[in-house]
PAKE-439778 format. One record per residue (C-alpha): chain; x, y, z. Coordinates in nm, 4 decimals, decimal comma, padded with zeros to 6 digits. Example, Ala and Ser with C-alpha at 12.3 -4.5 7.8 and 13.67 -1.06 7.14 Angstrom:
<node><chaine>A</chaine><east>01,2300</east><north>-00,4500</north><up>00,7800</up></node>
<node><chaine>A</chaine><east>01,3670</east><north>-00,1060</north><up>00,7140</up></node>
//
This chain:
<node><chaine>A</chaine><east>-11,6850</east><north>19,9298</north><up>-03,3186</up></node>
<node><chaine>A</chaine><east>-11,6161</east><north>19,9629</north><up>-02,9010</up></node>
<node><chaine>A</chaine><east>-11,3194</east><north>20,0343</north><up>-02,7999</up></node>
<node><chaine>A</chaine><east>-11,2263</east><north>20,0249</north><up>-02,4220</up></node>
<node><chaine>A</chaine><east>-10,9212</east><north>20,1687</north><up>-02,2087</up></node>
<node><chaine>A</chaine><east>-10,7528</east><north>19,8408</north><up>-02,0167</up></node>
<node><chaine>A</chaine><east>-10,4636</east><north>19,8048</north><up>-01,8369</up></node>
<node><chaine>A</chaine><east>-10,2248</east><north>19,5712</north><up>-01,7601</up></node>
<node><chaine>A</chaine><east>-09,9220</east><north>19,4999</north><up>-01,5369</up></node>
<node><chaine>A</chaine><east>-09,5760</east><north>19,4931</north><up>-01,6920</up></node>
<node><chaine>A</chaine><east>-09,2355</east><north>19,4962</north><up>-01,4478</up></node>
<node><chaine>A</chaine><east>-09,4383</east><north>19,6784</north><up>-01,2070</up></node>
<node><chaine>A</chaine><east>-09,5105</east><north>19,9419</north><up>-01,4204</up></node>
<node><chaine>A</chaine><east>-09,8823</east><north>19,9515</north><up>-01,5432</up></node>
<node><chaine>A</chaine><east>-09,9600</east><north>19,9810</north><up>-01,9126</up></node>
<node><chaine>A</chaine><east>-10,2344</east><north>20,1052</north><up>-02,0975</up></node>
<node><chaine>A</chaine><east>-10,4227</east><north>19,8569</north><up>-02,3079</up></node>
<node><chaine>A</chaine><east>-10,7103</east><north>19,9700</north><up>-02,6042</up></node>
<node><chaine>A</chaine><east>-10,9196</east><north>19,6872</north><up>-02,6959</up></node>
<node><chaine>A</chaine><east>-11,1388</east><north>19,7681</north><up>-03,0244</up></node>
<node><chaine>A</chaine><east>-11,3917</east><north>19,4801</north><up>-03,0091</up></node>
<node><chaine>A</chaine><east>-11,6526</east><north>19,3991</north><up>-03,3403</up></node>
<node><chaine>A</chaine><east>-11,9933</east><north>19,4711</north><up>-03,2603</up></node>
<node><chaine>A</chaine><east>-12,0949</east><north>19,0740</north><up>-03,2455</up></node>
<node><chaine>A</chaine><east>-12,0595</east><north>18,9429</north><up>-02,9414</up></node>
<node><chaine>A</chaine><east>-11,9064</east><north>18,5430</north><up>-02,9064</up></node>
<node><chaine>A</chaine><east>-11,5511</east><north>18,4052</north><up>-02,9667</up></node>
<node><chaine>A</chaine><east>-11,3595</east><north>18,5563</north><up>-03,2257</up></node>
<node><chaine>A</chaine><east>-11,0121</east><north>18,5997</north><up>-03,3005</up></node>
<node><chaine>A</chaine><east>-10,7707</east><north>18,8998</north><up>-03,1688</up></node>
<node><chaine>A</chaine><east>-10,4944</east><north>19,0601</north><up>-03,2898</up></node>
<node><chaine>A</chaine><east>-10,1765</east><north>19,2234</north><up>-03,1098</up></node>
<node><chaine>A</chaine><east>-10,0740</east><north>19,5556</north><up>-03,2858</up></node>
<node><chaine>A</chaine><east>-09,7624</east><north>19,6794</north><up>-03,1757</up></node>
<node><chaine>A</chaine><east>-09,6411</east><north>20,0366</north><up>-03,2603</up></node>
<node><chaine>A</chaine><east>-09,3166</east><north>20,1489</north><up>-03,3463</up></node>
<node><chaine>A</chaine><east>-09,0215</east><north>20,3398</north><up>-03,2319</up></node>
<node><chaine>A</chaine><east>-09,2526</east><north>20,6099</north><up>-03,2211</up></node>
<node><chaine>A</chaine><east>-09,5040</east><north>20,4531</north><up>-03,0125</up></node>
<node><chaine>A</chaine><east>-09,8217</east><north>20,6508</north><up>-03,0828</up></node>
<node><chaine>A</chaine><east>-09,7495</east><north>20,9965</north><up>-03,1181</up></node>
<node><chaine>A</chaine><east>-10,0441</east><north>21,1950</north><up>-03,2774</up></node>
<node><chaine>A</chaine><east>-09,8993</east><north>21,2503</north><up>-03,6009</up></node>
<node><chaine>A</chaine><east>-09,8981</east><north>20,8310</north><up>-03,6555</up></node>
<node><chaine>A</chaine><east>-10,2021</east><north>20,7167</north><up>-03,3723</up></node>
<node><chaine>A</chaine><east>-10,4356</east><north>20,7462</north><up>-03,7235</up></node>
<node><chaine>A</chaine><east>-10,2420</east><north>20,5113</north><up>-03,9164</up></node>
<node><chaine>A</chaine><east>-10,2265</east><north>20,2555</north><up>-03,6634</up></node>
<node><chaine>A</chaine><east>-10,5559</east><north>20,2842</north><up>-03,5005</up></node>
<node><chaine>A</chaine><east>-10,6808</east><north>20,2389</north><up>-03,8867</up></node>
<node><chaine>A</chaine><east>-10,5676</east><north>19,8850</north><up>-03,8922</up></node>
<node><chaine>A</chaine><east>-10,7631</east><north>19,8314</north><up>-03,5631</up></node>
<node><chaine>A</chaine><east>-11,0835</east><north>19,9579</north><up>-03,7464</up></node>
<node><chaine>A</chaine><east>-10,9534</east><north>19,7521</north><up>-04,0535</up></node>
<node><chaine>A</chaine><east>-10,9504</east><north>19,4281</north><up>-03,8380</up></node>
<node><chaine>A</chaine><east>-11,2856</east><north>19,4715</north><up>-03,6280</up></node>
<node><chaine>A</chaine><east>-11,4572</east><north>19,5380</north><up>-03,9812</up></node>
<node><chaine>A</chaine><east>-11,3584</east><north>19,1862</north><up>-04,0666</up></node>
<node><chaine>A</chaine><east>-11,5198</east><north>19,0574</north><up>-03,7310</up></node>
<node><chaine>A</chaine><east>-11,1533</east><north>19,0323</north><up>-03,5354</up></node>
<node><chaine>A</chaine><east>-11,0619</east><north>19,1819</north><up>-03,2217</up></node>
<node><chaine>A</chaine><east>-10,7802</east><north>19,3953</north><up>-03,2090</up></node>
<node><chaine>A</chaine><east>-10,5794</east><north>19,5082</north><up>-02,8888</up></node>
<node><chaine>A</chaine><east>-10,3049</east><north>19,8040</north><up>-02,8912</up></node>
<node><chaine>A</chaine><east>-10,0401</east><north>19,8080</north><up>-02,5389</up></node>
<node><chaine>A</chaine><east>-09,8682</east><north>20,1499</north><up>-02,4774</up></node>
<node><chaine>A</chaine><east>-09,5743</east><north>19,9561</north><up>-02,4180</up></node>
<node><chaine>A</chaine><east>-09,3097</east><north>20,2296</north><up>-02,3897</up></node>
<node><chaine>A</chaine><east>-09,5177</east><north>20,3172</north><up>-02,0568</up></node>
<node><chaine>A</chaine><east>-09,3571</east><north>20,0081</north><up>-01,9422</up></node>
<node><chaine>A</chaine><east>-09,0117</east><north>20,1094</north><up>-01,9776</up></node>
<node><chaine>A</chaine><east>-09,0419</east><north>20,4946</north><up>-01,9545</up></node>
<node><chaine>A</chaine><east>-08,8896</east><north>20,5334</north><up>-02,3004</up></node>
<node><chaine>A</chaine><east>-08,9164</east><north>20,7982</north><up>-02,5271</up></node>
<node><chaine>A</chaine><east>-09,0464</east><north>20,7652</north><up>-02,8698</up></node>
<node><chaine>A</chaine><east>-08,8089</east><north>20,8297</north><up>-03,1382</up></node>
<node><chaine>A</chaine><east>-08,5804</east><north>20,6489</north><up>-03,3492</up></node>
<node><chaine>A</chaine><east>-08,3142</east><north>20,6863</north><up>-03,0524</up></node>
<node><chaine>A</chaine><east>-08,5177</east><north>20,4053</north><up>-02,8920</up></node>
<node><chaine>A</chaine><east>-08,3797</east><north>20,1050</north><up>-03,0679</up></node>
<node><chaine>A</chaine><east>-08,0463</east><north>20,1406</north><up>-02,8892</up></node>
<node><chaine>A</chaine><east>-08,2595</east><north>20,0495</north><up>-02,5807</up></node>
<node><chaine>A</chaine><east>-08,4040</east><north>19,7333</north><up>-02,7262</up></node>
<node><chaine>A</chaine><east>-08,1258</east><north>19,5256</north><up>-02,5994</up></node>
<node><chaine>A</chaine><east>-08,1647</east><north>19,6286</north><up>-02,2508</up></node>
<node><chaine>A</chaine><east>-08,5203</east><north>19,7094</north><up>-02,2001</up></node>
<node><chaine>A</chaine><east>-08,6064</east><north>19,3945</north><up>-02,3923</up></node>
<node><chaine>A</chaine><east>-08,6824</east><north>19,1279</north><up>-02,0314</up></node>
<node><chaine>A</chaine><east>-08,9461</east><north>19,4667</north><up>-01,9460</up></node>
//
């Protein structure tokens, strides 16, 4: 499995982007994982980073935003009060 650092552009703010590509090379499907309210704090980056590895292993791209670096939030449950308002970013 590769995985590469990307980034993107979101609001003006730039936002990290790992892309975990199979090791065949050609068209092939991706997937957008999205983390939770507590975006990818150490104690849950395994968990979510598995079903990356789970996904290339089954020949499918996978691609993983740091979203919250978009909006500056912090990650906690506290977050979801800010979905309403940070939701156009």
């Amino acid at each position: 499995m590769a995985m590469t650092n990307e980034s993107f552009s979101s609001g003006g703010q730039p936002v990290s982007l790992e892309v975990f590509l199979p090791a065949s090379s050609g068209k092939r499907p991706a997937v957008l994982i999205l983390h939770g309210s507590f975006d990818l704090l150490p104690q849950y980056r395994a968990d979510i980073v598995s079903f990356a590895e789970t996904l290339v292993e089954a020949g499918i791209a996978a691609t993983m935003p740091h979203y919250f670096e978009s909006t500056k939030a912090d990650p906690d449950i506290g977050v979801l009060k800010l979905i309403p308002e940070k939701r156009p970013a």
